[in-house]
N, C-alpha and C positions, 0 to 999 in steps of 0.2 A: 504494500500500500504506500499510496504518495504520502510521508510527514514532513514535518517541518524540522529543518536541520536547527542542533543543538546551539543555544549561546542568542541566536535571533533575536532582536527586538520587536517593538509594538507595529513596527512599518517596514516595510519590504521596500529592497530599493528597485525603481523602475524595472532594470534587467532581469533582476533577481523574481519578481513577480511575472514578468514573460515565461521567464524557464518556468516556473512553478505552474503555472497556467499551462502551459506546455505537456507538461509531465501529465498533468489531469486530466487533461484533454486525449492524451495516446490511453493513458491506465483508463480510462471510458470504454474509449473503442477496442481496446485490446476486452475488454468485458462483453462487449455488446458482440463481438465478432463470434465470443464463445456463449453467449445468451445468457453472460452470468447477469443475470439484471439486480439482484437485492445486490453484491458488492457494490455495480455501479449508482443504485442508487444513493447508497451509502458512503461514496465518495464523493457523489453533485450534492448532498445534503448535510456532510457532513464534515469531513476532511477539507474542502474546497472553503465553507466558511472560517474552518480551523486558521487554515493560511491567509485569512481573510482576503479572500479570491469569490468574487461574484459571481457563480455560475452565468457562461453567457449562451447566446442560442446555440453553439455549437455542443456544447456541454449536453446544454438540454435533448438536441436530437440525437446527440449518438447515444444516450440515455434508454433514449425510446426507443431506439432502436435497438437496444437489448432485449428492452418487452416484450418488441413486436416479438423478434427470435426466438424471445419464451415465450411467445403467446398469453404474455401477461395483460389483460386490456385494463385491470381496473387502476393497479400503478400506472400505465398509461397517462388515464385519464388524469388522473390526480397531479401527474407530472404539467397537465399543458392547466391544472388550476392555480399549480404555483407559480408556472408561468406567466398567468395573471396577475397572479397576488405580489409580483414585485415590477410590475410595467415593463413587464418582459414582451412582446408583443411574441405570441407564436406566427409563423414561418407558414407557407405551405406544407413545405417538408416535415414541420412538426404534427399539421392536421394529420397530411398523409400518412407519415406513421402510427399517428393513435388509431387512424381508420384500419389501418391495415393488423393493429392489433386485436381490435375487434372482431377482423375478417376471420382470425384462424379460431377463436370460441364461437362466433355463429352469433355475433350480440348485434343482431343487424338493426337493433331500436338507436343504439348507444352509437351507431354507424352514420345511420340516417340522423342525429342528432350533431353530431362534429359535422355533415357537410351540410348544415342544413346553417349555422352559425358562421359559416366561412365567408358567407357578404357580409354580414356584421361586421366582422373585420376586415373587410375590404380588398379579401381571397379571394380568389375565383377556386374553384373545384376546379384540378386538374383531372390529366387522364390517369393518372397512377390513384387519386384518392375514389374518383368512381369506382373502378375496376374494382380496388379494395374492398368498396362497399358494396357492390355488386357479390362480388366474393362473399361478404358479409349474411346479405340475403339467400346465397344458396346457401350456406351454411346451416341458417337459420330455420332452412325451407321456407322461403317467401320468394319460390321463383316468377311472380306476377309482379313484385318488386325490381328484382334484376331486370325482367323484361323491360319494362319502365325506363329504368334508370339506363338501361341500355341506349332505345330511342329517343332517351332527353338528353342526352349528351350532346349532339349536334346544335341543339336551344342555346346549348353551355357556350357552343362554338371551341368543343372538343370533340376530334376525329374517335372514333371507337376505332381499336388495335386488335389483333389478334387475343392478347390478354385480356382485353373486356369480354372479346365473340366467347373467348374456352370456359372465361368465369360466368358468364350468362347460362351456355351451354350445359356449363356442368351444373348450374342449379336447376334447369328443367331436367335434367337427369336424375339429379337428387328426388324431382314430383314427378319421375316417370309422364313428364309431357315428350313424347315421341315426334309427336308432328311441330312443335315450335323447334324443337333441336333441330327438326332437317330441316327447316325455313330457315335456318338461321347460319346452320351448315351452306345452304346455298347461297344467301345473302350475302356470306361473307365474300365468296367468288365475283360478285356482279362488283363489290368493293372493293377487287381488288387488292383485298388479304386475304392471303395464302393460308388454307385452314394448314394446321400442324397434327401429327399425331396425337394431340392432348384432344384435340378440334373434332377428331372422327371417332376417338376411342368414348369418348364422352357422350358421343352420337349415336354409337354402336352399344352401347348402356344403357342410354335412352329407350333406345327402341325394344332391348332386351327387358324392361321392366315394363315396356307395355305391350311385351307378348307379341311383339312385332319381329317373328323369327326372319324374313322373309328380307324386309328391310336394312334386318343387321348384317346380313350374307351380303346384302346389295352393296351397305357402304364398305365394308372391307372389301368388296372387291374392287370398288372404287378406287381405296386406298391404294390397292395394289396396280393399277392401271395409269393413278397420277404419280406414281415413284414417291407414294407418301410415306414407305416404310412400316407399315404394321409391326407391329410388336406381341409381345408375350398374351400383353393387354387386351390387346383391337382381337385376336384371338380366343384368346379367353370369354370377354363378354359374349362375341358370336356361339361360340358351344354352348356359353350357358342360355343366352334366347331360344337356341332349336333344342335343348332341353327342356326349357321350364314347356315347350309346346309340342311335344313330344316325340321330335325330329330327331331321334335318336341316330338313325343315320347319318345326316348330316353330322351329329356334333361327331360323330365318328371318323366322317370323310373330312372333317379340320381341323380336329388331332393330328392324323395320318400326315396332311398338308404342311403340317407346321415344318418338320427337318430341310422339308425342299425348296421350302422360306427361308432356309438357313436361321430358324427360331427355333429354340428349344423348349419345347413342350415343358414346362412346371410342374407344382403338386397343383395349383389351382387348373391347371387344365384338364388332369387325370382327374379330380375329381369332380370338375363340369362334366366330362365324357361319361363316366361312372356313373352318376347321378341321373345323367339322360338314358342310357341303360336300363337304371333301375326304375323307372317313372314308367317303363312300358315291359317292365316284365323281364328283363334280355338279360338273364342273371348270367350267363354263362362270360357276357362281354364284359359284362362288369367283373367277374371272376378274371378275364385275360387282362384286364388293363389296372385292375388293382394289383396284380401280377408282376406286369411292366413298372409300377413306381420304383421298386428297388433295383432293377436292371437299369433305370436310366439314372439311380445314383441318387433317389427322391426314395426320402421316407414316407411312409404313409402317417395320417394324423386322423384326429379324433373324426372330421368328417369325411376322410377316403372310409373309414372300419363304418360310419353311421350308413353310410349309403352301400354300401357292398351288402352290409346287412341288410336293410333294406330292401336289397335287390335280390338276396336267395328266400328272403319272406313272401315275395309278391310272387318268387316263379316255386313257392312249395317246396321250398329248399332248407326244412327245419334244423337237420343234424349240421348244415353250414353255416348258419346263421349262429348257433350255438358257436359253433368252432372259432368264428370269428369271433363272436362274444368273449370268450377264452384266450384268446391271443393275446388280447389288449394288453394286459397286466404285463408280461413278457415283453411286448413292443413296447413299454413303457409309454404308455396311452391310455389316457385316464376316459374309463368308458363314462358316457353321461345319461340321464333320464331318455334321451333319445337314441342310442345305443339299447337301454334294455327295452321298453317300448318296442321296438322294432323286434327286436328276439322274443319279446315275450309273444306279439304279434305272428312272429311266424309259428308259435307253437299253438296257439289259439285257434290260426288255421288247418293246423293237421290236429286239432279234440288232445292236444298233449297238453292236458289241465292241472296234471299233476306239474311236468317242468316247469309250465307258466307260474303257476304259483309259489315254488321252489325258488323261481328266479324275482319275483316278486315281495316274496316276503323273507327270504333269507338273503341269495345273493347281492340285492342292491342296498340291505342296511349295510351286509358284513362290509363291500366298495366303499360305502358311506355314501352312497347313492338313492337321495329321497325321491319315493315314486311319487307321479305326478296323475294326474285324469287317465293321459292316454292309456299308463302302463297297468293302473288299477282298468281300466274300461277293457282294454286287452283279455286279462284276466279271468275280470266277471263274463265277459266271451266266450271265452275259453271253456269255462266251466258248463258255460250255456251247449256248446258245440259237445261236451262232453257227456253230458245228463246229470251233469252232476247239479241241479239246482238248491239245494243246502247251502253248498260251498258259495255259489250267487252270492245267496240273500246275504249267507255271512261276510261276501267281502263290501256288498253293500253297504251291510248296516251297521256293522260292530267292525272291521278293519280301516274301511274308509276313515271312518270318525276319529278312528283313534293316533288313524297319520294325518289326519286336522286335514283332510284333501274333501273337499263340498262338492258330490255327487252330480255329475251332468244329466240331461236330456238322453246322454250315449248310455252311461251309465247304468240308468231305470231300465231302457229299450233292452237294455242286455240280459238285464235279471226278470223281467216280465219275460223275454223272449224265453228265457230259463225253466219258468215257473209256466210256460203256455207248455214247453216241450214235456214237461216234467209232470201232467195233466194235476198240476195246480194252478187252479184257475182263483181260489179264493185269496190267494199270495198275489196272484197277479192282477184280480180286484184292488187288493190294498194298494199294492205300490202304486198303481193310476192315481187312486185317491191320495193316497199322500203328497204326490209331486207338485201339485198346486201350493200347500201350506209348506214347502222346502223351497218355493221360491221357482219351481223347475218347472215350465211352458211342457204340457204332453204332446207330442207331434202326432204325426198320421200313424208313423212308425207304432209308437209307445198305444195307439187305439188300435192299430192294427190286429199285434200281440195279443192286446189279452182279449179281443173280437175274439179270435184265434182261438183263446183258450179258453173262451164259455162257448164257442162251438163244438172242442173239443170232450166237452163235457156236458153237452143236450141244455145249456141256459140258453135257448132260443133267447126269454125275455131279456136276459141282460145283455144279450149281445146285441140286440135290437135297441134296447136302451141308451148302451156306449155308443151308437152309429150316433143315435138320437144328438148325443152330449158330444159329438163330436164335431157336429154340424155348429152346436150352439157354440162350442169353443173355435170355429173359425178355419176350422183344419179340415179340410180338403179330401173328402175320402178317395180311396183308390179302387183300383178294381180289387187290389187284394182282400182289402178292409169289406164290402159289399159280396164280394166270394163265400170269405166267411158265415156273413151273416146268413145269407142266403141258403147256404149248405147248412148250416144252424136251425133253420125253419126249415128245413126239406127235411132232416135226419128225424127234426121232430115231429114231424107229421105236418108242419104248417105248411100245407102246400100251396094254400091263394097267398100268405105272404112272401113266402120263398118267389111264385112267381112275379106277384106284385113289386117288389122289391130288382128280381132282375128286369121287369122292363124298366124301372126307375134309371138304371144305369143307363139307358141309349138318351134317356131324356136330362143327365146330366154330365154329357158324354164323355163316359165312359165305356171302353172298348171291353164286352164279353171278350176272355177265354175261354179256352176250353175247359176250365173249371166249372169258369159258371155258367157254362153249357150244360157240363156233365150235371149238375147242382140243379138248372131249369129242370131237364131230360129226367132227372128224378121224382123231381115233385110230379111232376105230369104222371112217372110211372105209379108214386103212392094212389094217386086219386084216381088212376084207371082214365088219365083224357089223352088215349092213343095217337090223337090227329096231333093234337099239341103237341105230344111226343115227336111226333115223325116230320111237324112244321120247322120242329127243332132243330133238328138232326140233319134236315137238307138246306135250313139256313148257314148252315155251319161251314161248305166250303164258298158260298158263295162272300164269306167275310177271312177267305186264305186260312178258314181254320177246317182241321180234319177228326171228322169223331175218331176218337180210339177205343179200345177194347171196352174200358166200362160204358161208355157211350152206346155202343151198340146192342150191349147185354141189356142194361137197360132201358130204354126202346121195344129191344127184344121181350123184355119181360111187360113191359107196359102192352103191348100186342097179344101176350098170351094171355093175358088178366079179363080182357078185353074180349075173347074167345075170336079174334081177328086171328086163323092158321094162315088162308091162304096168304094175305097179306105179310104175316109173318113168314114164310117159307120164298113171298116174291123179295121180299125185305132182307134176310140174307142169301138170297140165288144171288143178289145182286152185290153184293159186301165180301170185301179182300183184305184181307190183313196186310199193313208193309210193313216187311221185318219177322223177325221172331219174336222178338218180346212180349210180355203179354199186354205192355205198356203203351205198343207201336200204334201207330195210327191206321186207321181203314180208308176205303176208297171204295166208290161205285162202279161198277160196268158198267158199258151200256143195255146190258138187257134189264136192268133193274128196272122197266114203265109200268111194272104194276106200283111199285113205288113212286114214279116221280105223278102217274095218274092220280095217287090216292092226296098226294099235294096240294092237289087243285081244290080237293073239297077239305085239307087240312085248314086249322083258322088262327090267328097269333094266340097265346097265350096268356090267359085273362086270370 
């Protein structure tokens, strides 16, 4: 630090105060160069009046511009108040710097505030303080701000630079505005400035975050055709746009691209590729290029293991998704909530309820790894795909709570779906009921379910009921939800409302299946109305759907009830099964006319 040599009096003589001023001045900038900004400012405020040496404007900005360097804004600021507080007048270059301090925390109020005061002092805003403050607002996300300040520059009677175009750019990038980036991307052209690789990659980000895979291929190729030089970057984003849209290809054919670009593929490019892989199933490529990471001299990290994982979950790859799970700790890779999630996930898919839970309540405490929604929701899945509905309710009710995690919408849907499979229907009454007073909105899903499981168990009434309350809660029945019910009333003899109910569904269109074909085709057959049957049954390919095996038996039996033989005898002369199964669907000849005859006097179903 600069002191004051030993024996000195109260007054420095003229030379003697130059050198000292001197010395304060270099030990500043030699601060600011290294971002030590608390030394420096503790030499402008302290030491400097020691020597009774006046901080002057030079002091002051190379001060600030240590901040700027730390990205300290609020000393900054304070430096251009004492600036005032001694009729110091600040400089441009002192605005500029506090702007530009503020540019790197995103404090775009405190931004727009210094250049909003710089005619008061009788500064014009340059092009280095816009920019800055531009910078500021993407930072801040206020890229409607940058836009602005962009277009008001020329008012200033200041040119916008490449530096204004990439710091604009890059704050619609930050708000995934895709189409002001390429407007802005071109504009700069018709100006005259030369977009940079900062210009396109920002562009190629842009587009990437608004799903515009198509675009970002466009502008790199651009890149590469105006000798703009792509990079790791401009790469990178492109793989990850034709991933998040699930152009898995592609991110594959611009991996491949990168060596003969003379770029070297990254860990963020393996794991753009890998990720787009995993999004469509394609576990096996995700397997070759998580592969490739340590061949090209790239370790893998927390998100190459999350997505590989990932990826043998989606293609039913349990025992490898495990494996990788297990790696971790050896690769020295700290697995996270979305690492087990993902494993617990792929064993949820193959009914392995026991591993799910294994890795859920033992291996992510022993990690120190706290489950989240997904991994408990996984779980209660799990259990559901298993039969195990006990296990559900208890990870429900008594685990959930006890890891302080507040049960979702997914959650319920998994334990109802549990308790419908598991022909508890009155568990799967309760939980409906309770999800209101837990704060939890029922979906169609969650009325679906437990439709399901008072059909599963002869409550025509309540399953008619929950249709009823599901209307009044806003929720949209499905065909599945209406199938339900219907086969609920059919099973139980309610045959006018089983029918009543499926025509309801053309009139809230809603497309019959072959369920609730099968489910009409029924009721008809309890009640002996043969024609109904048979208006059924040949309405059925004229909507691309094809009766199968139950379909036809029942018909069948609706005609024998009925004491219609010959009818029934022209009725299967005419009926083929496709396939073997007993599940497969049927088809007519053309000799079946005593069937399409007996049509004409069939009547719709009332």
């Amino acid at each position: 630090m600069v002191t004051a040599g030993r024996g000195e009096g109260t007054s420095l003589e003229p030379h003697r105060c130059r050198d000292e001023r001197h010395r304060c001045r270099a030990a500043i900038d030699k601060f600011a160069r290294g971002a030590h900004w608390q030394e420096a400012i503790s030499l402008l405020r302290c030491e400097m009046p020691s020597l009774r040496l006046s901080p002057d404007m030079i002091a002051y900005n190379s001060t600030l511009n240590a901040c700027k360097r730390a990205g300290q804004w609020q000393p900054a600021i304070a430096l251009l108040s004492d600036m005032l507080g001694m009729t110091l007048a600040p400089d441009a270059i002192s605005y500029s710097t506090a702007v530009s301090s503020c540019s790197r925390s995103g404090q775009w109020q405190h931004a727009l505030r210094l250049v909003g005061e710089m005619p008061t002092m009788t500064l014009a805003p340059n092009l280095i303080c816009l920019s800055a403050c531009i910078s500021a607002c993407g930072q801040g996300g206020q890229w409607q701000l940058a836009v602005d300040l962009l277009h008001g520059m020329p008012c200033l009677r200041v040119t916008p630079n490449q530096i204004s175009y990439n710091a604009t750019i890059s704050a619609l990038e930050k708000g995934s505005q895709w189409q002001p980036a390429l407007s802005l991307l071109s504009q700069m052209r018709e100006m005259s400035t030369i977009p940079d690789t900062i210009s396109y990659n920002a562009t190629i980000s842009a587009c990437a975050k608004g799903r515009q895979w198509q675009r970002s291929v466009d502008v790199l190729h651009t890149m590469t055709f105006l000798r703009a030089e792509p990079n790791e970057i401009s790469y990178n984003s492109a793989i990850t746009a034709c991933g998040r849209s699930a152009e898995w290809q592609l991110s594959v054919t611009l991996l491949e691209s990168m060596p003969r670009a003379r770029i070297a593929p990254d860990r963020i490019s393996y794991n753009a590729t890998i990720s787009a892989c995993e999004k469509r199933g394609r576990w096996q490529l995700a397997l070759h290029f998580f592969g490739a990471l340590p061949n090209s001299g790239l370790t893998p990290n927390e998100i190459s293991y999350n997505a590989v994982i990932s990826a043998c979950e989606k293609g039913g790859q349990w025992q490898l998704a495990l494996k990788f799970l297990s790696e971790m700790p050896r690769a020295r890779v700290m697995a996270s909530e979305i690492s087990f999630s993902a494993a617990i996930s792929a064993c949820e898919k193959a009914a392995r309820w026991q591993l799910a839970l294994s890795l859920l309540l033992e291996e992510m405490l022993e990690r120190g790894v706290a489950p989240n929604n997904f991994s408990c929701n996984a779980a209660i899945s799990a259990c559901e795909k298993g039969g195990q509905w006990q296990m559900a309710l208890c990870l429900l009710l008594t685990q959930m709570p006890v890891l302080r995690i507040t049960p979702n919408e997914i959650s319920f849907n998994a334990a109802i779906s549990a308790c419908e499979k598991g022909d508890q229907w009155e568990y799967a009454v309760c939980l409906l009921s309770e999800m209101p007073a837990l704060g939890v909105t029922p979906s169609e899903v969650s009325f679906s379910a437990t439709i399901s499981a008072c059909e599963m168990s002869g409550n025509w009434q309540l399953a008619l009921d929950f249709l009823g309350r599901m209307r009044a809660a806003r929720s949209t029945p499905s065909e599945i939800s209406y199938n339900a019910v219907v086969s609920s009333c059919e099973k139980s003899g309610q045959w006018q409302l089983a029918l009543g109910l499926f025509n309801t569904m053309h009139d809230l269109k809603l497309t019959p299946d072959e369920v609730s074909y099968n489910a009409a085709i029924g009721a008809c057959e309890r009640s002996s109305h043969w024609q109904a049957a048979l208006a059924l049954i040949l309405k059925m390919p004229q909507l691309s759907l094809q009766p199968n095996e139950i379909s036809v038996s029942l018909a069948s039996t609706a005609f024998q009830r009925c004491g219609q033989w010959p009818l029934l005898q022209s009725f299967l002369g005419g009926t083929r099964p496709i396939g073997d199964s007993p599940r497969d669907q049927w088809t007519w000849t053309p000799g079946s006319s005593l069937a399409l005859h007996c049509a004409t006097s069939a009547h719709r179903p009332t």
